[in-house]
C-alpha positions as CSV (number, residue, x, y, z in Angstrom):
1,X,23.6,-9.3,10.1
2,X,22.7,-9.1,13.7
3,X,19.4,-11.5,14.9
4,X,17.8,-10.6,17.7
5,X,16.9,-14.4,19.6
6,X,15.5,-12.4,22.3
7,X,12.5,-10.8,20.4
8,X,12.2,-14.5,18.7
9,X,8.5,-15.7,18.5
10,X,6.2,-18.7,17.4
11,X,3.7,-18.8,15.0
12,X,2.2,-22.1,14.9
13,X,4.9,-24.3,13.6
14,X,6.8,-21.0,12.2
15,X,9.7,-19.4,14.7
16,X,10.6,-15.7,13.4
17,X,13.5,-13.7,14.3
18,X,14.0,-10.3,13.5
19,X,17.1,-8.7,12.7
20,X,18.8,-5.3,11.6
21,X,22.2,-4.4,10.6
22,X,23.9,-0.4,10.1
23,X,24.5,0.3,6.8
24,X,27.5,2.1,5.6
25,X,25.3,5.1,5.4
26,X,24.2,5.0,9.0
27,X,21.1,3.7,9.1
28,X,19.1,0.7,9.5
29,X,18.1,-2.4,6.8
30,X,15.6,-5.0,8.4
31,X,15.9,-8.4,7.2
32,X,13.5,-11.5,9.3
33,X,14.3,-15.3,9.6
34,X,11.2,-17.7,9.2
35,X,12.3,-21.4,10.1
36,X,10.3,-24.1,11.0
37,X,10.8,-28.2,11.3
38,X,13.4,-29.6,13.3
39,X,17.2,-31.4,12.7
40,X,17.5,-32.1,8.8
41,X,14.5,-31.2,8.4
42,X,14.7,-27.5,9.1
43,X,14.1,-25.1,6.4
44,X,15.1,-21.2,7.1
45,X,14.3,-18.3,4.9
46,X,15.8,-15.0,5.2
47,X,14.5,-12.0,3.9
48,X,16.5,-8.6,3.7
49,X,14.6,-5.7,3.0
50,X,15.5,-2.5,1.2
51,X,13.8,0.3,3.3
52,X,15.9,2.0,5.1
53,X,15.3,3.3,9.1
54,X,16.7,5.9,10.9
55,X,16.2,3.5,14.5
56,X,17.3,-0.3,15.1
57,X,13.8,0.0,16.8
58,X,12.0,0.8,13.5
59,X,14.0,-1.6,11.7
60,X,12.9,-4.6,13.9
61,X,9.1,-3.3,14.3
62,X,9.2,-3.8,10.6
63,X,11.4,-6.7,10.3
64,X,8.5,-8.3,12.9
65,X,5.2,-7.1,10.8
66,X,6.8,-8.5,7.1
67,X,7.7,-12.0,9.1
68,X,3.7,-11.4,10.0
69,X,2.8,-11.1,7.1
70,X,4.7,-13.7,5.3
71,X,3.7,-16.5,7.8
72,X,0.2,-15.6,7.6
73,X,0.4,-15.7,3.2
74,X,2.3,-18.9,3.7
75,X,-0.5,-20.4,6.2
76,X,-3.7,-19.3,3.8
């Protein structure tokens, strides 16, 4: 699984990352890290997703919207 720390970004005290690896079919699976706190106290969550994308691209752009969307469920 490939994260991309470049595209990284805060929400509040949330940092998301999203990623995308090939699969063996040729395309691309998203997955997104959601971390937040600091030392022992950090607590990461990674979530792979099973749609499928025919772009890295696509695969992050949705990788970044479900990390979105599960920060802002997690905050209300």
């Amino acid at each position: 699984m490939s994260f991309s720390q470049e595209l990284s970004f805060s929400i509040g005290k949330f940092r998301v990352t999203p990623g995308a690896r090939v699969t063996d079919a040729g395309d691309f699976a998203p997955s997104v890290s959601i971390r937040r706190g600091q030392g022992a106290a950090t607590l990461d969550k990674v979530f792979r997703f099973t749609r499928r994308f025919h772009s890295h691209r696509s695969a992050i752009d949705y990788a970044i919207r479900q990390g979105q969307a599960q920060v802002a469920a997690a905050t209300t």
